[in-house]
C-alpha positions as CSV (number, residue, x, y, z in Angstrom):
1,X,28.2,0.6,31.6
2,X,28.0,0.6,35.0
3,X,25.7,3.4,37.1
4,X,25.5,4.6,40.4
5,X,22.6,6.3,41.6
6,X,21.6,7.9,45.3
7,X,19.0,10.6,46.4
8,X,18.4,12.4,49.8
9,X,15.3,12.7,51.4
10,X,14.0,14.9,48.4
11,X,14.4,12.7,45.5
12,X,13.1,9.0,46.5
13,X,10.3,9.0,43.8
14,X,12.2,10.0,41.2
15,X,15.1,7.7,41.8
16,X,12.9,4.4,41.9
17,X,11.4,5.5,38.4
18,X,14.8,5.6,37.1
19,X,15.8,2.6,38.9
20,X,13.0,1.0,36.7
21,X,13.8,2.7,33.6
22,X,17.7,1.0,33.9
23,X,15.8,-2.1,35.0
24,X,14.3,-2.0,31.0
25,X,16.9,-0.7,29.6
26,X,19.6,-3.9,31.2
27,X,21.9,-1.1,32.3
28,X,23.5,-2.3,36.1
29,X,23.4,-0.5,38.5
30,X,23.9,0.5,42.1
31,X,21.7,2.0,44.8
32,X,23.2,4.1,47.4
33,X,20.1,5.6,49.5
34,X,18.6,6.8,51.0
35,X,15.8,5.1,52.0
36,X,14.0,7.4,54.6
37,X,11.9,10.6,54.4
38,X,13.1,12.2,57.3
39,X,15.8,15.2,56.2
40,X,19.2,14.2,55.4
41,X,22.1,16.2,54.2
42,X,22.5,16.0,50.5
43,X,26.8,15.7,50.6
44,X,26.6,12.6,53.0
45,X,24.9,11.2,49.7
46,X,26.5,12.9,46.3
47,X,30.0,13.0,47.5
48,X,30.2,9.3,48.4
49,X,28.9,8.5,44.7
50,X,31.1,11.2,42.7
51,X,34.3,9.8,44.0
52,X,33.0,6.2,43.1
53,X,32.3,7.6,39.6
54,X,35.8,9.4,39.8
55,X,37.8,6.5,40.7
56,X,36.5,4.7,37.6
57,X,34.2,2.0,40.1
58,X,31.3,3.5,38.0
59,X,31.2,4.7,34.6
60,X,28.4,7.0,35.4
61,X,26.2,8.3,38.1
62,X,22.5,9.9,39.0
63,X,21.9,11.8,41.8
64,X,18.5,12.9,42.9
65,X,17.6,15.6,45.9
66,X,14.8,18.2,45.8
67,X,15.7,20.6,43.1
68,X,19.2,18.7,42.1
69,X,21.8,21.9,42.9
70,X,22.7,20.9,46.1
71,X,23.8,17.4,44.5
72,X,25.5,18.8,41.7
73,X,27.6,21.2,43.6
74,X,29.0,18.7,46.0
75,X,29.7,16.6,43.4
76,X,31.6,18.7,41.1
77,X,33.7,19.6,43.9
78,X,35.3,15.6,43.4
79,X,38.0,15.5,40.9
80,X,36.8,14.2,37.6
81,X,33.4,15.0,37.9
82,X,31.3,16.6,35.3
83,X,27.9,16.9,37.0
84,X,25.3,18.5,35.0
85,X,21.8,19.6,36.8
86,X,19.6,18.6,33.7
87,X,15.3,19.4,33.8
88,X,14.7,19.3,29.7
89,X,15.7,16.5,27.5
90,X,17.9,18.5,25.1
91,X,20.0,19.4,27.5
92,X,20.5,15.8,29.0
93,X,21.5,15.3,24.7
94,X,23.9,18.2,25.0
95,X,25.6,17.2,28.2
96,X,26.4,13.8,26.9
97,X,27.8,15.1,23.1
98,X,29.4,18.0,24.0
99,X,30.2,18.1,27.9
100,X,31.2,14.4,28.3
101,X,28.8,14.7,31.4
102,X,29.9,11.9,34.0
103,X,27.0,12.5,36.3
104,X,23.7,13.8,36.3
105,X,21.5,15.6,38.7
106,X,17.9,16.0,38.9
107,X,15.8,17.8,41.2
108,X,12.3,16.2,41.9
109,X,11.0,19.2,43.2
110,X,11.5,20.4,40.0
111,X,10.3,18.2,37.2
112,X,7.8,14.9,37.5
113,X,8.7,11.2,36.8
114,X,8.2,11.0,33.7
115,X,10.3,13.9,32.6
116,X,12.9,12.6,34.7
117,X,12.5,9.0,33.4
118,X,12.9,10.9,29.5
119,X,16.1,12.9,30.5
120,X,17.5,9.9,32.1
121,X,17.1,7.6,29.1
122,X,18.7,10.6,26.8
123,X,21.6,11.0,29.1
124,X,22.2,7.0,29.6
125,X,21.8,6.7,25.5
126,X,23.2,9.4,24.2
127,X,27.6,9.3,23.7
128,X,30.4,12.1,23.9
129,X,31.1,13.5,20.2
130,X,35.1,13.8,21.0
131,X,36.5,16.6,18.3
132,X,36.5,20.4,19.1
133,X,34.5,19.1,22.4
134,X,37.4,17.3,23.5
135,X,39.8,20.1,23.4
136,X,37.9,21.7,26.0
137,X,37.1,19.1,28.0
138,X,40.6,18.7,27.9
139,X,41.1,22.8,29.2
140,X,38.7,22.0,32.0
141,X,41.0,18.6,33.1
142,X,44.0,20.8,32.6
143,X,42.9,23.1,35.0
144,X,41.6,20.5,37.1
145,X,44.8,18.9,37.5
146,X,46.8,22.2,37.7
147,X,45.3,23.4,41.2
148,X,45.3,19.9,43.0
């Protein structure tokens, strides 16, 4: 497993912490920025990493900006993407079993490092349950697919 991870200007803290936590863990990954506090725009920094994820370069990717929608939305506007905005731990479980989440989003603004650090470590560890879940991840590919 391979990760790709980024923030804007609103999620720096956050995505060191996790950088640490996949540091323990021996999971690889890539940083993608950014690296300054001034106020950047959060697309120039999710969309980049969502098609990376879509086009199979990553198997997974983190994104990190001040409450985490802004991230999300851009990136499930890529093809292929299944971004869940996650700030609890079951629902970083969930998103993995039933959603087949490809990408996470987290909003620092929002939840502290060490929640973050907890839903990240549930979402890297945790695996897709196939079965009923895959017929309508299936739907949601279907559809995907059908307005290209």
């Amino acid at each position: 497993m391979k990760i790709a991870i980024t923030s804007d200007h609103g999620g720096i803290v956050i995505r060191e912490e996790i950088k640490k936590l996949m540091d323990e863990l021996g999971i690889p990954y890539d940083d993608f920025g950014c690296t300054c506090q001034s106020s950047v725009d959060y697309p120039d920094y999710a969309l980049p990493v969502a098609e990376k994820v879509a086009n199979g370069e990553y198997d997974k990717g983190i994104l990190i900006c001040g409450t985490g929608i802004g991230m999300s939305i851009a990136a499930n506007k890529v093809k292929g993407i299944r971004c869940a905005l996650v700030h609890d731990v079951y629902s970083a479980k969930l998103t993995r079993q039933h959603n087949d989440s490809n990408m996470l989003a987290m909003g620092e603004r929002v939840i502290g490092p060490g929640l973050a650090r907890s839903i990240a470590q549930a979402w890297l560890t945790e695996e897709f349950e196939g079965g009923r879940h895959a017929n309508r991840i299936g739907k949601i590919s279907e559809y995907e697919n059908k307005n290209v």
